[in-house]
N, C-alpha and C positions, 0 to 999 in steps of 0.2 A: 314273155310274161303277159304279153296285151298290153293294149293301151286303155290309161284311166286317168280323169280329171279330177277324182276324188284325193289323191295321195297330194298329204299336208306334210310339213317339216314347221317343226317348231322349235325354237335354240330360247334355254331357259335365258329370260333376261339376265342375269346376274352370273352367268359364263365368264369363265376367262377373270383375269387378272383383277383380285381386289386395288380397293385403293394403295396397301401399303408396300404391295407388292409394284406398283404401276411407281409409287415412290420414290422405292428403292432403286430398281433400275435405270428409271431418270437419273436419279443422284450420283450411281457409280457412273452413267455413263457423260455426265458432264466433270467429273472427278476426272475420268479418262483423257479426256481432252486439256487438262490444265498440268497434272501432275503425273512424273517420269517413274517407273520403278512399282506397278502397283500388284499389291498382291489379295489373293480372297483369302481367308480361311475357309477352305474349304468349299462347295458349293453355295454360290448365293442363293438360288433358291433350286428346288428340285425340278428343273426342266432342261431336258440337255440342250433341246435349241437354244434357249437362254445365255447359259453359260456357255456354249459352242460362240455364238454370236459376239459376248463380253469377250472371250478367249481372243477372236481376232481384231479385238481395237484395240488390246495389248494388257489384257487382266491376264496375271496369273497364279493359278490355284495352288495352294499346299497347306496342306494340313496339318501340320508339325509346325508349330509357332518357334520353334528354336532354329529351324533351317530358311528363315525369312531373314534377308540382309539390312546392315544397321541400318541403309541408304532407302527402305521400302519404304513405300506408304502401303497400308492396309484399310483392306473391307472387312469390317465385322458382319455376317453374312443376317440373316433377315429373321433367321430363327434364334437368333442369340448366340452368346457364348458365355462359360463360367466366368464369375467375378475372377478369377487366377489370373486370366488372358488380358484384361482390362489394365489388372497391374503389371503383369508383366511388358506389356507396352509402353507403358508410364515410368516404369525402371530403366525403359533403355533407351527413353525420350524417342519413340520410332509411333508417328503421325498415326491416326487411324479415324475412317470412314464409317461413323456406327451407324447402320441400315437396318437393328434390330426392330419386328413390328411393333410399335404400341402399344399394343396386345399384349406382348411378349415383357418388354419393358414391365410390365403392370406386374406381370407375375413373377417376375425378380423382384421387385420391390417389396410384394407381400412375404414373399417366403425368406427375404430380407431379416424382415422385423421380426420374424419367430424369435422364441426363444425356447435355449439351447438345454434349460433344466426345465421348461415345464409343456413343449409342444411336442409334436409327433407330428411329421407329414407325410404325407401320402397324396401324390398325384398321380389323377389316373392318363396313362397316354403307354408309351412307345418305346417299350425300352431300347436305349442307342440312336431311337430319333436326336439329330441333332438339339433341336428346342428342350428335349427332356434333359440332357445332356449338359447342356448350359443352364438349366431353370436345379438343378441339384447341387449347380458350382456356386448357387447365393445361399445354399441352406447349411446353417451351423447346426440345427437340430438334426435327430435321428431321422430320415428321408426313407421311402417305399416309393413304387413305380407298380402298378397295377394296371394288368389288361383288361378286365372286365369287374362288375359284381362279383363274380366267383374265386379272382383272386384276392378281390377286397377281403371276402369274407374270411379268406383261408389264413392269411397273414395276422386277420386280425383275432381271428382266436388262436394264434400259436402265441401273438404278445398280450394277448388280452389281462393276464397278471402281472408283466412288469411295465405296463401304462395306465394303469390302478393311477387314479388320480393326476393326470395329464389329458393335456386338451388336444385332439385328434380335430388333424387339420386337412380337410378335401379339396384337392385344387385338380382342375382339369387341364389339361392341355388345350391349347387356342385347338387345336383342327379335332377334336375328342367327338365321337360318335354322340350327338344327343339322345339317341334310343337307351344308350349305355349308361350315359350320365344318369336318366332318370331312374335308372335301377340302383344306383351307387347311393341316391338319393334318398331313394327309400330304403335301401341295406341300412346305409347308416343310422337311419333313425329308429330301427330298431335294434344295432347293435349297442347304443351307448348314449350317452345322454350328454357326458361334457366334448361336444364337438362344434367345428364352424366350417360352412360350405361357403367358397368363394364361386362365384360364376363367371370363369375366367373364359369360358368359349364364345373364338371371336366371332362377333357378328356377322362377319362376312359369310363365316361357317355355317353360323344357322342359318343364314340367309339360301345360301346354295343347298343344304341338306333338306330344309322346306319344300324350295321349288323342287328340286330332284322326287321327294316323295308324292308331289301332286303328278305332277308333268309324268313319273311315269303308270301312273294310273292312268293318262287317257292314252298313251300312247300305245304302240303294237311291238316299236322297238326302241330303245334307247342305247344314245351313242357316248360313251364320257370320255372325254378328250383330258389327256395330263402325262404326267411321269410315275411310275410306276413306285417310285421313291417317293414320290408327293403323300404324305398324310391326310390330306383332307379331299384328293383324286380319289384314292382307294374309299374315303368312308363313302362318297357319291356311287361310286361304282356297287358299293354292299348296302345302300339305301335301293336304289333302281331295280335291281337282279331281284329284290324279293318282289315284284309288284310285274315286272316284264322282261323277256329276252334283254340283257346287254353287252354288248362291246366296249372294254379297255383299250386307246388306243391310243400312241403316245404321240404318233402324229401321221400324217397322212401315210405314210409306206403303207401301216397295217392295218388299213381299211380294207374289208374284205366284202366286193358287193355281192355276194350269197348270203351275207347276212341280211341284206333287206328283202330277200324274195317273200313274198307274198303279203308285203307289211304295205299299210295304207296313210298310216301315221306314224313319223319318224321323232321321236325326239333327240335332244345335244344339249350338253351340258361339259361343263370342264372347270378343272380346277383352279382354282384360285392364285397358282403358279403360271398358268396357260396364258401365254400372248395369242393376242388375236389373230396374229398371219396366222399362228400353226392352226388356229379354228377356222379360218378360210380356209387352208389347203383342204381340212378334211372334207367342208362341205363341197368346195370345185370338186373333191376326187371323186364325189357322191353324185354329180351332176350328170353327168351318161348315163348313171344306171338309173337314176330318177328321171330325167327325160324320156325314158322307155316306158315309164308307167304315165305317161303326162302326154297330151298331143303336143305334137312337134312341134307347132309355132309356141308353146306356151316357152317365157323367155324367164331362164331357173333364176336369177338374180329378183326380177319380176314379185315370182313363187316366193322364195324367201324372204324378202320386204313383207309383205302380205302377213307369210306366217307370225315375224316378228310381231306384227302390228295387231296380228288376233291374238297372239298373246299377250297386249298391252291394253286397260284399259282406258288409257287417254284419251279416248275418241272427244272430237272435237263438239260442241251443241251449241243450237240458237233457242233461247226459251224463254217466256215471260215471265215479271215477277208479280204470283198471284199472293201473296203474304209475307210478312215481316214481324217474325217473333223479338222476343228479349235477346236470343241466342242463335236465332240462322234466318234466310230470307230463302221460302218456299218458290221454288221456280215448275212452272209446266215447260216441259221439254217435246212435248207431242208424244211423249210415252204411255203405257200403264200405269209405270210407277213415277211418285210423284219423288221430285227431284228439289234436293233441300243444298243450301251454302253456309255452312259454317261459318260465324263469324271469323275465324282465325283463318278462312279460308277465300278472304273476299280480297284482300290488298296485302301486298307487302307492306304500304309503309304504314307504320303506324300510330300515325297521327289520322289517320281515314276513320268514320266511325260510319259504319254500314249500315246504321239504322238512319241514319238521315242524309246517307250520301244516295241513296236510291228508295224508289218508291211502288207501289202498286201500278203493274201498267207499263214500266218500264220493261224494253227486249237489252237481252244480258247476253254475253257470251262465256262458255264455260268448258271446263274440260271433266269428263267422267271419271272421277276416281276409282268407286265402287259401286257394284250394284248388289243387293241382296235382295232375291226374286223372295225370298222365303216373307220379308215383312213387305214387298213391293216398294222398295225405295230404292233412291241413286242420290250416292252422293257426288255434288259437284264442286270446281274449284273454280273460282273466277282467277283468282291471282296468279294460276301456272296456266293460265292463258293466256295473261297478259304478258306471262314470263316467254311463253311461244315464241310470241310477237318480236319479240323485242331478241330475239336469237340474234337474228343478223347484224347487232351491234356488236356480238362477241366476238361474229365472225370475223370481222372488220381490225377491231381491235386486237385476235389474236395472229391476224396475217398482218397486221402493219406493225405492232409491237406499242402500240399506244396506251398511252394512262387513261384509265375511268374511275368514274368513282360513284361510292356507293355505302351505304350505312350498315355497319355490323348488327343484324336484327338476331342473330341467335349465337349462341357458343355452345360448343358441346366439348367431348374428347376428345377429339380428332384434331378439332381446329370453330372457324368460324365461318360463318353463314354472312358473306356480303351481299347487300340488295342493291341493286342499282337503281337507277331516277326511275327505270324505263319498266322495271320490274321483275328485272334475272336475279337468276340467285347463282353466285360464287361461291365454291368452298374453296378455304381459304386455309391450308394446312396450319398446325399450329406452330408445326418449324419454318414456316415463310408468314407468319401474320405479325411477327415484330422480328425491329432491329439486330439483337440477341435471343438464344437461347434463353428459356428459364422466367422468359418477364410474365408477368401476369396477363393472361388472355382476359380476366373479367374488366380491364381496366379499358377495353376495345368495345365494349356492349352499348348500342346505342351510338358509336363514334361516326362519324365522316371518316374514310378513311382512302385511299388514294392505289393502286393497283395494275399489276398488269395479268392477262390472260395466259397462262403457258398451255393449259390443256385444253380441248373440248372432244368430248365424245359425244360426235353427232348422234349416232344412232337410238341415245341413252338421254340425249340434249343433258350433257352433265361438263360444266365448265369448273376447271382450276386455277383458283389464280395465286399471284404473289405480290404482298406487301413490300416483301422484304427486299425484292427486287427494285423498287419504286424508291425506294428509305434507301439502299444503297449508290442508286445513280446521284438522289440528291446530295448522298453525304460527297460521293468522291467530284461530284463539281465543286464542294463547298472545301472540299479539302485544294482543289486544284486554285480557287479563289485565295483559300490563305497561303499558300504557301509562294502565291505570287509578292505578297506583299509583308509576309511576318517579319518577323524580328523581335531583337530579347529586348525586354524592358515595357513592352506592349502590355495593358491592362484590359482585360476581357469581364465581364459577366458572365459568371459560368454555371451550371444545375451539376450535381453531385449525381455522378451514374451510376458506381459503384465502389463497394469498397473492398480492400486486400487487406490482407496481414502487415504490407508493405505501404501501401500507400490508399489515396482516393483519385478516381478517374472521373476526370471533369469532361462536362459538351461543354464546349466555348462555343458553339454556334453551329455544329455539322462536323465536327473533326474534334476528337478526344486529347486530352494533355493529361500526366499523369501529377501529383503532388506528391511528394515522399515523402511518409510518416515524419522526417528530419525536419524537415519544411511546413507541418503543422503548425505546430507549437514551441516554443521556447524551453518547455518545462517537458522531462523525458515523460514520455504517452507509450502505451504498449498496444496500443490500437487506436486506430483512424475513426474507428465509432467511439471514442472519449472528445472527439472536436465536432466532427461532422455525422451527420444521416444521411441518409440516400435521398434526394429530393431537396437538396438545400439549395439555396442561390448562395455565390460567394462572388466574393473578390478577387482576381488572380492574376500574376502579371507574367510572362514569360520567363525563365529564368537562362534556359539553353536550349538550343534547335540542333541536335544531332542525328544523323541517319534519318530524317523524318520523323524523327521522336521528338514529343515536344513535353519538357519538362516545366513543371507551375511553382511558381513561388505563392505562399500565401500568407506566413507571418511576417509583422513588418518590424523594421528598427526597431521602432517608437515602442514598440510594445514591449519591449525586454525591460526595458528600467522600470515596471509599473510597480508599485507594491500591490503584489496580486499573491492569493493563493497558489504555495510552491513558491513565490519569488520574495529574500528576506532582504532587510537595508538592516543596518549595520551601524547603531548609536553610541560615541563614545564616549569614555565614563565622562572625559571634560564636556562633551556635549548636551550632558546631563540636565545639570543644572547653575546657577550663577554664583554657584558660592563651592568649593571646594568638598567632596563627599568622599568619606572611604571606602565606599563601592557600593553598584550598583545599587544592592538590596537595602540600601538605607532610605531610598527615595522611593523607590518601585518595587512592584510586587507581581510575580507572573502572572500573568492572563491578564494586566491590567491593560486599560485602550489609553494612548496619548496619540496627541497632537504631534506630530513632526516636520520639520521642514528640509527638503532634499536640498544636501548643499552639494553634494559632487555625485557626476555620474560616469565611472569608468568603463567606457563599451568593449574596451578591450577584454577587461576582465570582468567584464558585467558584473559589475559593483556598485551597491548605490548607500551613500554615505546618508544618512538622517541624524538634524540636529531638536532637541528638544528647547534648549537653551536659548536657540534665534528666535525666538519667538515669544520669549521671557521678554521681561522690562530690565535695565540694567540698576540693579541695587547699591551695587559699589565695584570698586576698580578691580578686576578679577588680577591683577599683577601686585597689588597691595596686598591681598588676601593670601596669594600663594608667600610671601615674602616674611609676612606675618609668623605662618607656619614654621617653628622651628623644627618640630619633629619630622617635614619634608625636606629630604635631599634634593641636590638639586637634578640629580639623572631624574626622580621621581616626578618635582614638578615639569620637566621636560617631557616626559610623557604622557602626564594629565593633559599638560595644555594643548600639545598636538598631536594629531595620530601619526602612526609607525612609520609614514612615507616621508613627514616633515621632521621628526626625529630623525631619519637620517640626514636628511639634508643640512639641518640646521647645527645639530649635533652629531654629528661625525662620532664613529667612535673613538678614534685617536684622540677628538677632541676633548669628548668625558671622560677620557684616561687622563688627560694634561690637568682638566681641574679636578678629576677626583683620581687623582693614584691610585695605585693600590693597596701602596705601606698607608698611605689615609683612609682607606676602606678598612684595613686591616685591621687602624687604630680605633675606627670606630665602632667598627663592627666587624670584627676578624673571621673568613671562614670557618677558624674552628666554632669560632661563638655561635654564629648562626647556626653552624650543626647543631652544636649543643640544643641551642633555644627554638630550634626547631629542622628536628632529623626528619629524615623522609619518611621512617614510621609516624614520627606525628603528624605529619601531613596527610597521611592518608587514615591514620585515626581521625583527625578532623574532618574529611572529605569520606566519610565510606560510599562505598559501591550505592549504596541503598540511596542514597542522595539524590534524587532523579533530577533535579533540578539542571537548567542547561547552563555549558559556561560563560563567563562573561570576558571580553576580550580587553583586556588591560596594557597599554604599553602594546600590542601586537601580542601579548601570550592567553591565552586561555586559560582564567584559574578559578576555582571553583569560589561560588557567594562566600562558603563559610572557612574561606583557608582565613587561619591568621599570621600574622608575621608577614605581610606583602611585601613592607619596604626590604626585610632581610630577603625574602627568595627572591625578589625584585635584584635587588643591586649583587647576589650572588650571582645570578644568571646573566645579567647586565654585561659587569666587570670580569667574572671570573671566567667564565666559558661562554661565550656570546654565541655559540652553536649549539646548545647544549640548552633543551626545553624542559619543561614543570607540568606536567598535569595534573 
């Protein structure tokens, strides 16, 4: 071929593995190391090195959820799976590892919330792709899968009459051709008027599909490294081909150096599935035949750095500051074009105000964002310079496993944007930036918050960290603290975490207890949000330490006897008032308020006895009064003056048989009489249904204000069948 110092290689920056794919793999593979028995459904993501790789640390694939053993743990793989699989895991209590992308997540959720009598959907992607696959398993409405505009179009004048008033819904597939999408975009607005487009294609996608349409306009040849099963490999590879010669190639084997002959500029790009080794092997295998175009001391590792770096604009600048607007601070850099700093681009932290943190005159260091030769300007960034700088703290801390810390300046959907002192920035996923799953990321904006490094991709200077990491060493020292010293009866200070149908889950200080709905309240609760909310402080005492379970007590004794709503006391008629009454309603009237005074309280039977009378003044001899009363028996004064527990006591019933017989019951008042003078039809003509009034507890019986005849049902019930009730 000769030799030539012109031949460039350039590898798009944004090659190889998005973040959620860099994730996912992490995840299964620290899964891998803790837990026995694991299995995928089906491939996790489309790269066979990948899953070749997971396969020998002991993952294993199938695809039939019914032939996975009870004893598995499962990967839900990266592109999703139907809501069906979800539950059918959940039915058979069999663990699982959900690794679907956030992306993907998002588009479950919208086609979720369709509804099933007045949506239509339609998304455009891949029929039998996995992700299409699973994104159709969350839709109750009628569902469509279209490859291009042209079958949009076809499908939809075949239903065009029986979706007459229904709202036609456009959802894309995360790895969806954006050239395609924008056709769909315009189809639809000319086909129909009650429609809604969601822009469900993931970022990562258009990121890669962008660079690929630039990168291969300048290049001679383009290389795209993936699986051939990869969705969003293939759209790259049908972006590139229209603009230059390119090569599919799934990993070094079938690289073929006759395809670089006569090319001077090589580009590389790969999908979003593609780990980095397999994008090294390709370019080492590249390396001989590009040496042959290159002089021979020139060192290809060298070459490549270089390339990388010409297609980055970061380049580093030293340049004065000749002005200071409202809104950026004018810098000369020794260029043409004059070079401006955005306020939002001068400091991480911010509390810095750049209009008086620097001034005319002052030398600045900065790094090149952009340049646009067309209006002669460059913009510059001071703060990812200083963020530069400050690398080698990550580096430090991500090889020694050390905490830093640093303020959450931005939130997005991914996760959080941590700043350190020094002026890095951390992304900080959203499933490692708190405690639990599910808590609110806005509630971290602006926070101090404490971290460690798991990732960093030098070449990209892009670090990952974890909170959650940091929040679990402290909790399980804090747990190894309690559990040195607990024990039941211990009283804690505790915030409300969350709540169940069953119970609330308290932090006592680093280590969670749970309270059982039982243990609220006194009074039956059908949910734990009728006592407590989430964020409450309480009071809580241990109640048992089992298996490291720690169970809360939180209602106390004291509290049951209160007269509280839900809890009643219980006035008897003697307690009434100081002189003799024939029942209740002669005194009192419902809904009235009295005074009362708690003479007994039975914790056994949580009963609490109120007297209205203790608290009267005493008028005359209340045993003169009863004595007085001719028309009281004496069973009847016996049960005005004490209630039912001291009736037995006092008067036995053997005993008010010896003074009142029966043949003297008889005489006075003979069962049959009493029938007579009041049969159970009268009684309940007396008392009807419609009566709402409650009853009043007499002697231990429950009989209604308006019965008459008390002393006959009284001493029938009494004497004649003393198991045998009145209502």
């Amino acid at each position: 071929m000769g030799q030539r110092r012109d031949v460039k290689i350039i590898v798009a920056e944004h090659a190889g593995f998005c973040f959620g794919v860099e994730r996912a793999i992490d995840q299964i593979e620290e899964y891998l190391k803790t837990q026995p028995n694991v299995y995928a459904m089906g491939q996790v993501v489309h790269n066979n090195a990948v899953n070749e790789r997971l396969e020998g640390m002991g993952l294993h694939f199938e695809e039939d959820e019914t032939k996975i053993p009870d004893d598995a743990q499962v990967v839900l793989r990266t592109h999703g799976v139907p809501k069906r699989i979800y539950e059918y895991y959940d039915e058979r209590n069999i663990p699982y590892l959900d690794v679907a992308c956030p992306f993907v997540k998002r588009i479950h959720k919208i086609v979720e919330e369709l509804d099933p009598e007045t949506d239509i959907l339609i998304l455009a992607g891949t029929v039998g792709h996995a992700e299409v696959t699973g994104t159709l398993g969350f839709a109750s409405c009628p569902a469509y899968v279209v490859h291009d505009a042209g079958e949009l179009e076809t499908i939809y004048r075949e239903h065009e009459a029986e979706w007459a008033g229904k709202k036609i819904n456009l959802i894309a597939q995360t790895t969806y051709s954006l050239e395609e999408w924008d056709k769909c975009l315009t189809l639809i607005k000319l086909l129909c008027t009650n429609y809604s487009v969601f822009g469900t294609i993931c970022k990562a996608t258009e990121e890669r599909q962008h660079e690929a349409e630039v990168l291969s306009k300048q290049v001679n040849r383009m290389i795209v490294v993936g699986g051939r099963h990869s969705s969003n490999t293939v759209k790259l590879y049908d972006v590139c081909r229209k603009n230059c010669e390119t090569l599919l190639v799934q990993d070094a084997s079938e690289f073929d150096p006759a395809f670089l002959e006569g090319a001077d500029t090589i580009g590389v790009t790969a999908g979003a599935s593609t780990p980095s080794a397999t994008i090294k092997e390709v370019l080492e295998s590249m390396s001989e035949e590009v040496k042959t175009m290159t002089e021979e001391n020139e060192d290809f590792e060298a070459m490549l750095e270089e390339s990388l770096s010409n297609m980055s604009t970061d380049g580093r600048v030293e340049g004065t500051v000749v002005g200071i607007t409202s809104t950026e601070i004018q810098v000369d850099i020794g260029r043409k074009q004059t070079g401006y700093i955005k306020y939002d681009e001068y400091s991480y932290d911010p509390t810095v105000d750049p209009a008086t943190d620097v001034k005319v005159g002052d030398t600045i260091n900065c790094v090149i964002m952009k340049t646009n030769d067309a209006e002669g300007t460059i913009m510059l960034s001071k703060k990812r310079f200083d963020s530069a700088n400050a690398w080698s703290e990550l580096e430090t801390a991500a090889e020694e496993g050390t905490i830093i810390e640093g303020t959450v300046t931005d939130i997005n959907k991914g996760g959080v944007i941590a700043t350190t002192d020094k002026g890095s920035r951390v992304f900080i996923p959203g499933s490692l930036a708190t405690a639990s799953r599910g808590e609110p990321l806005e509630d971290l904006r602006n926070a101090r918050v404490r971290f460690k490094i798991i990732e960093l991709a030098k070449p990209r200077k892009r670090a990952v960290g974890s909170i959650r990491d940091v929040l679990k060493e402290e909790r399980k020292a804090a747990r190894e603290k309690f559990w040195e010293t607990a024990e039941e009866g211990q009283t804690f200070t505790g915030v409300v975490k969350s709540l169940t149908s069953y119970g609330a889950f308290v932090d006592i200080g680093g280590i969670d207890g749970m309270i059982h709905i039982s243990e609220l309240s006194w009074k039956r609760i059908k949910h734990p949000s009728e006592v407590l909310n989430v964020g409450d402080t309480v009071e809580v005492y241990i109640k048992s330490l089992e298996n490291e379970r720690i169970s809360l007590g939180y209602k106390k004794d004291e509290d049951n006897a209160n007269i509280i709503p839900g809890i009643d006391g219980l006035i008897h008629i003697s307690q009434i008032a100081n002189k003799r009454i024939e029942k209740p309603d002669d005194v009192l009237k419902k809904g009235q308020v009295v005074t009362c005074q708690i003479t007994d309280i039975d914790y056994d039977k949580k009963r609490v006895s109120l007297s209205i009378r203790a608290l009267l003044d005493d008028e005359e001899d209340l045993t003169d009064i009863l004595e007085t009363e001719e028309e009281a028996p004496a069973a009847e004064e016996a049960v005005e003056e004490a209630p039912v527990e001291e009736d037995v006591e006092e008067a036995p019933a053997e005993e008010v048989v010896e003074e009142a017989p029966a043949e003297e019951a008889v005489e006075e008042a003979p069962a049959e009489e009493a029938v007579e003078e009041a049969p159970a039809e009268e009684v309940v003509e007396e008392a009807p249904a419609e009566d709402t009034r409650p009853p009043t507890v007499v002697g231990g019986l429950f009989l209604w204000y308006n019965t008459s005849r008390l002393l006959y049902v009284w001493r029938y019930c009494f004497c004649a069948n003393r198991s045998r009730s009145f209502l």
